[in-house]
C-alpha positions as CSV (number, residue, x, y, z in Angstrom):
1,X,-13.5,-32.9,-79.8
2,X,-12.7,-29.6,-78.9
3,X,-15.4,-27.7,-76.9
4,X,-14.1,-24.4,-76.0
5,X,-17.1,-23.0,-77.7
6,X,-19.8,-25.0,-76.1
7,X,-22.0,-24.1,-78.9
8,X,-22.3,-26.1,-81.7
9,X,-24.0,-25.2,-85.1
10,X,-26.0,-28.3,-86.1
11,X,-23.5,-28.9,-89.3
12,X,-21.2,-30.0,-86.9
13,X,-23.2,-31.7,-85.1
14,X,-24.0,-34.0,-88.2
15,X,-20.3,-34.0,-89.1
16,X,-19.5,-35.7,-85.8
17,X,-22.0,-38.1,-86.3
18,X,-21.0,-41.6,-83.8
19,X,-18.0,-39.3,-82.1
20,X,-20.6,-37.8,-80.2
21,X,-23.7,-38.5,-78.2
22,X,-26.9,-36.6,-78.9
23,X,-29.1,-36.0,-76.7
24,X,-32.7,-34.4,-76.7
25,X,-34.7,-32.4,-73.6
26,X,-38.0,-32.2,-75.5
27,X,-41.1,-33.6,-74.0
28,X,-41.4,-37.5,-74.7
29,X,-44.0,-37.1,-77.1
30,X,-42.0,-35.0,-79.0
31,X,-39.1,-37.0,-79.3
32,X,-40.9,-40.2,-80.1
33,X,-42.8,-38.0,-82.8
34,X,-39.4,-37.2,-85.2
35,X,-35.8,-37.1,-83.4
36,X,-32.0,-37.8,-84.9
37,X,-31.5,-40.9,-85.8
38,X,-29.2,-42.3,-82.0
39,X,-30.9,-39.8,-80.3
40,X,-31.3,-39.8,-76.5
41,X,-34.0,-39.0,-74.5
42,X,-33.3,-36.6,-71.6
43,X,-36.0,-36.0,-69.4
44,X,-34.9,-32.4,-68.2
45,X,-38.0,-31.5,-66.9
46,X,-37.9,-34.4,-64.1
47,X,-34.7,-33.6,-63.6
48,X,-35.1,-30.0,-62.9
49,X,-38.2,-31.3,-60.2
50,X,-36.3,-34.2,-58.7
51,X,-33.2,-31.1,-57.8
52,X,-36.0,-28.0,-56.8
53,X,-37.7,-30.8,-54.2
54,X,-34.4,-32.0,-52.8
55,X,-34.8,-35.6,-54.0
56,X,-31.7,-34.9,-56.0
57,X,-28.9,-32.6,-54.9
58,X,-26.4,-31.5,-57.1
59,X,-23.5,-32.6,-54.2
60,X,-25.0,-36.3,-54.6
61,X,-22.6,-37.7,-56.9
62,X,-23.9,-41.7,-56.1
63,X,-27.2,-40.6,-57.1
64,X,-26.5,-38.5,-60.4
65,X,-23.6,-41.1,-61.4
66,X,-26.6,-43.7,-61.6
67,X,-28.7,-41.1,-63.7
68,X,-26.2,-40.2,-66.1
69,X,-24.8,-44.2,-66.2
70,X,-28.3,-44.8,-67.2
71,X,-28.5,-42.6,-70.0
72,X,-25.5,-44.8,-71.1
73,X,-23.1,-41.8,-70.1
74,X,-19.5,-42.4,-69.3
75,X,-17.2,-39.3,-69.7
76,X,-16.0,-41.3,-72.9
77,X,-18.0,-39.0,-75.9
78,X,-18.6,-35.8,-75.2
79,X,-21.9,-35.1,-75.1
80,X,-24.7,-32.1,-77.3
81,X,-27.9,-31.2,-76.2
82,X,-30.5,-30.0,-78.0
83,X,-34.1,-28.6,-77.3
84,X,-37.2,-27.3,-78.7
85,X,-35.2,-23.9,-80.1
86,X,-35.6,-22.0,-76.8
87,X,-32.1,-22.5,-75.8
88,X,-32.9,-22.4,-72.6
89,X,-33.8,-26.1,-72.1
90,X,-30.6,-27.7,-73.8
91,X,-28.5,-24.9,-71.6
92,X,-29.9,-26.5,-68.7
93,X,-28.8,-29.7,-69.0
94,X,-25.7,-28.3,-70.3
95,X,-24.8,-26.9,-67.1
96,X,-25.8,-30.0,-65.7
97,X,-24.1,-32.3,-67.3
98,X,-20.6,-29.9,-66.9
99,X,-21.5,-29.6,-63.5
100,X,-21.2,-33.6,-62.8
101,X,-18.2,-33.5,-64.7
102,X,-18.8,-34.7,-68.3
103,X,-17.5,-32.9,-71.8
104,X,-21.1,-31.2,-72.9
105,X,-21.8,-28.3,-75.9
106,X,-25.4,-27.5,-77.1
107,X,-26.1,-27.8,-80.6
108,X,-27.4,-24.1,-81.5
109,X,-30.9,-23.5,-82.4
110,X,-32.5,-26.7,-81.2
111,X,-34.6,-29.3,-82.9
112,X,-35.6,-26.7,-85.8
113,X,-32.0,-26.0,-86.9
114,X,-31.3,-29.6,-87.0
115,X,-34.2,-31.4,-88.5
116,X,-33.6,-29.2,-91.6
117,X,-30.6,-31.3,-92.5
118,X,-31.9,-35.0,-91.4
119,X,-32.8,-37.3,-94.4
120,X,-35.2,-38.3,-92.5
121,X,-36.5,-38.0,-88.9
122,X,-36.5,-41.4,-86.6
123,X,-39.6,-42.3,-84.8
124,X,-41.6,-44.1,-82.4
125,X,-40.2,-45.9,-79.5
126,X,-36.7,-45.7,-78.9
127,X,-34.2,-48.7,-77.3
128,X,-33.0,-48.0,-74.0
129,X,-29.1,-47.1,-73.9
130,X,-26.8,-49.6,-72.7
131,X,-26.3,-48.6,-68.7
132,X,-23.0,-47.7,-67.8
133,X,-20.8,-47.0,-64.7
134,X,-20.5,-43.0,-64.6
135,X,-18.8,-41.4,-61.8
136,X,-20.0,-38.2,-61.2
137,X,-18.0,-35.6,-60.2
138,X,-20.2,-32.5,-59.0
139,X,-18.3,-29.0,-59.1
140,X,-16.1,-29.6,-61.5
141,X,-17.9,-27.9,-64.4
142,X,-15.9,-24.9,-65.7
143,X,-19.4,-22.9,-64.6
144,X,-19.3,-23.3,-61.2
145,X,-22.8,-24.0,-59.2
146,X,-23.5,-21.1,-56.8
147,X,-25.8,-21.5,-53.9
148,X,-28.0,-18.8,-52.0
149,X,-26.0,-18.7,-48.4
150,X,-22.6,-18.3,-50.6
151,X,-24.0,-15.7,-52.3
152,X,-25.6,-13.4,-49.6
153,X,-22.3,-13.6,-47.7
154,X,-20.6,-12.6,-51.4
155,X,-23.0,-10.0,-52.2
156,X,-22.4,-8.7,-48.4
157,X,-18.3,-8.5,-48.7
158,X,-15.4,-6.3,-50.3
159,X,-15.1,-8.6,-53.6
160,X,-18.9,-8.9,-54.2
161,X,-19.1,-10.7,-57.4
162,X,-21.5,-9.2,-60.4
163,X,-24.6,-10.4,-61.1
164,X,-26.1,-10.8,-64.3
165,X,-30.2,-10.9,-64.3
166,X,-31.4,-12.4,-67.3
167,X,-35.1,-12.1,-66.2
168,X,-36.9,-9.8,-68.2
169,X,-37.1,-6.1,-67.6
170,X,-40.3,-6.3,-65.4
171,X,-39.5,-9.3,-63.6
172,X,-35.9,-7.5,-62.6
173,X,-37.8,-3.8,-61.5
174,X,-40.1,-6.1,-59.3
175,X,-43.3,-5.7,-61.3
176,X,-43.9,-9.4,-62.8
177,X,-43.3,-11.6,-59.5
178,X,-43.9,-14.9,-61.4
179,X,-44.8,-16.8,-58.1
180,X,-42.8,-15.5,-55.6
181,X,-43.8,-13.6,-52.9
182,X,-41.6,-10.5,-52.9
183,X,-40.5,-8.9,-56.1
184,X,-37.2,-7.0,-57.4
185,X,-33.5,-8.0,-57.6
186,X,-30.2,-8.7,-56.5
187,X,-28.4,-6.1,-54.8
188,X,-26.3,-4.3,-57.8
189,X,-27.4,-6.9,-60.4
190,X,-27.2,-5.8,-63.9
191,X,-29.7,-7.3,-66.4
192,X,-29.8,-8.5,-69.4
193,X,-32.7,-10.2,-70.7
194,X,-31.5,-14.2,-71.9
195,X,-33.1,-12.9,-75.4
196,X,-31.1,-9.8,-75.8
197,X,-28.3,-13.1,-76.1
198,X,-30.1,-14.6,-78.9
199,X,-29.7,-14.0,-83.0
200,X,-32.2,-14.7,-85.6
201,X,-33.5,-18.8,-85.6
202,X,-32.6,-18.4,-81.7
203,X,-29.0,-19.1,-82.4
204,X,-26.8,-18.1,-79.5
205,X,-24.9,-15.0,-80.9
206,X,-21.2,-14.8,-81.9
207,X,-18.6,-13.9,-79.0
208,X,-17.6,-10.7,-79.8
209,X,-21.6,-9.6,-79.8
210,X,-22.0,-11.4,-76.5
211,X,-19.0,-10.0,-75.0
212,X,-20.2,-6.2,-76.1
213,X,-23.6,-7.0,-74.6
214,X,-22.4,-7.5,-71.3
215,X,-20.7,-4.7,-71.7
216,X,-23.3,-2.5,-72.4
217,X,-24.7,-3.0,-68.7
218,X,-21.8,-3.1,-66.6
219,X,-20.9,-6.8,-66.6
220,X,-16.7,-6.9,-66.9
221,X,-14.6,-10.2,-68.0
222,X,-12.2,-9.2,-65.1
223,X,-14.3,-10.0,-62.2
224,X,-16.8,-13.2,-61.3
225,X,-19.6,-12.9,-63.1
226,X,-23.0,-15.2,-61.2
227,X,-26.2,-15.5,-63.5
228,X,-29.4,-16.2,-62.3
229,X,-33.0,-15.9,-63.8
230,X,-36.2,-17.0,-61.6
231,X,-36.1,-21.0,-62.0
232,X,-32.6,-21.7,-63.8
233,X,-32.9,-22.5,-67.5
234,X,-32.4,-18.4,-68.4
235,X,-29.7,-18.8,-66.0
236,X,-28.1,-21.5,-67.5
237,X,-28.3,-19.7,-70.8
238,X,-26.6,-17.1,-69.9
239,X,-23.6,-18.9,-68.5
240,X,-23.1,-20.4,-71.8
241,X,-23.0,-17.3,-73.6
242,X,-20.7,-16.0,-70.6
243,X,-18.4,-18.9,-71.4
244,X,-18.9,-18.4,-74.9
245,X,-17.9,-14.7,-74.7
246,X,-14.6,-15.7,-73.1
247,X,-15.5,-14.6,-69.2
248,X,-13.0,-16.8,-67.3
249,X,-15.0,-16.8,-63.8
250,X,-18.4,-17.8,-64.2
251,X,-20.9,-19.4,-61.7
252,X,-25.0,-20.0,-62.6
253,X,-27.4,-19.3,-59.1
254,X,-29.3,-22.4,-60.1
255,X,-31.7,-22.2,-57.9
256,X,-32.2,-18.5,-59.0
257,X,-34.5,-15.9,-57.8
258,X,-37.5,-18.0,-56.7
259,X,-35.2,-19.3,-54.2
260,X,-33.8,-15.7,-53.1
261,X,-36.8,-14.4,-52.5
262,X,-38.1,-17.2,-50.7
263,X,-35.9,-16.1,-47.9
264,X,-36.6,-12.9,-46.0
265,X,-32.8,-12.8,-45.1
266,X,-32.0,-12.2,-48.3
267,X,-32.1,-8.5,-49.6
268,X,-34.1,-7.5,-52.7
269,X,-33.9,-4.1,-54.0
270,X,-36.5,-2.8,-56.1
């Protein structure tokens, strides 16, 4: 399957059918509740806990080869995520899941785009997938993971990379500190809000809409581009549609902002 675009409408998604593996971020009780029929549960949420409180690094490929060989995940399909129709969810463990090494797209629009065209929904219970042996192979996403020591010393040198802020407007001026302590951005950042990237039905917009959008605030295909938000999924988001607009160098600040500004080392302007 060809996944230049790694956004998929949910047409194709269907089309594909058994050449793919689905799988679905929603809470648990959401899934059981109505999901696509082979449908796989992936439990971003722990996930996103299990890497924030160091249980989990991303450079542990033992650890995240047993996770992903669980979910029955080989590197032989490639691999759509879907979420609740935020986007944001499903781009998460997309960048994820290209991180470690595996084919991944994310169906566009979520669960409410696709449940539209199901005969009918599957629920309750679901059978485990089949475990697998999965070697994970961290870094060699084409988003690449940046980290906050890399970056300061970037941000600090002659080829400073851009950075593109999806928080929102406030959060980037320094007036919404969601629960950090200091407040503002990244030195030069441009933002972009993550739903300034998003058509009607939260469908990720075409390329040539994404590509004047960045654009529009300074953000140039010629030069690295490093997204971040406050906690990662925003981030995420916006390294798909970077990738989706055709930017050839892009990196996603996982760890994003709350992790910035959780070090007094690291400059915030305001």
């Amino acid at each position: 399957m060809d996944l230049t675009d790694p956004v998929l409408p949910p047409e194709a998604v269907m089309a594909r059918g058994d050449a793919l593996i689905l799988l679905d971020t929603r809470p648990e009780a959401a899934f059981l509740a109505g999901r696509a029929d082979g449908a796989r549960h992936l439990p971003i949420e722990a996930w996103d806990r299990a890497i924030k409180s160091g249980q989990a690094p991303l450079d542990d490929a033992a650890h995240w080869g047993g996770v992903l060989g669980g979910l029955g995940l080989d590197g032989g399909k490639p691999v759509v995520v879907l979420d609740d129709g935020r986007m944001t969810e499903a781009a998460r463990a997309w960048f994820l899941l290209q991180h470690f090494g595996l084919a991944a797209a994310v169906l566009d629009g979520g669960w409410p785009a696709l449940e539209p065209l199901l005969e009918a929904p599957v629920s309750g219970p679901a059978a485990a997938p089949a475990a697998v042996a999965c070697v994970a192979r961290p870094g060699t996403g084409r988003v690449a993971l940046m980290e906050r020591a890399p970056l300061r010393d970037a941000l600090a040198s002659q080829a400073r990379p851009q950075v593109f802020d999806t928080r929102s407007p406030a959060e980037h001026r320094g007036e919404d500190l969601k629960n950090n302590r200091r407040g503002g951005r990244l030195p030069g950042a441009a933002n972009l809000p993550h739903t300034a990237l998003l058509a009607q039905g939260n469908r990720l917009m075409p390329a040539e809409a994404l590509r004047a959008r960045m654009e529009e605030v300074g953000l140039s295909l010629s030069r690295t581009v490093v997204t971040h938000c406050d906690g990662g999924g925003r981030a995420a988001l916006a390294a798909l549609a970077a990738v989706r607009a055709g930017h050839p160098d892009v990196a996603a600040y996982y760890m994003s902002f709350a992790d910035w500004a959780a070090d007094e080392a690291c400059p915030i302007e305001r």
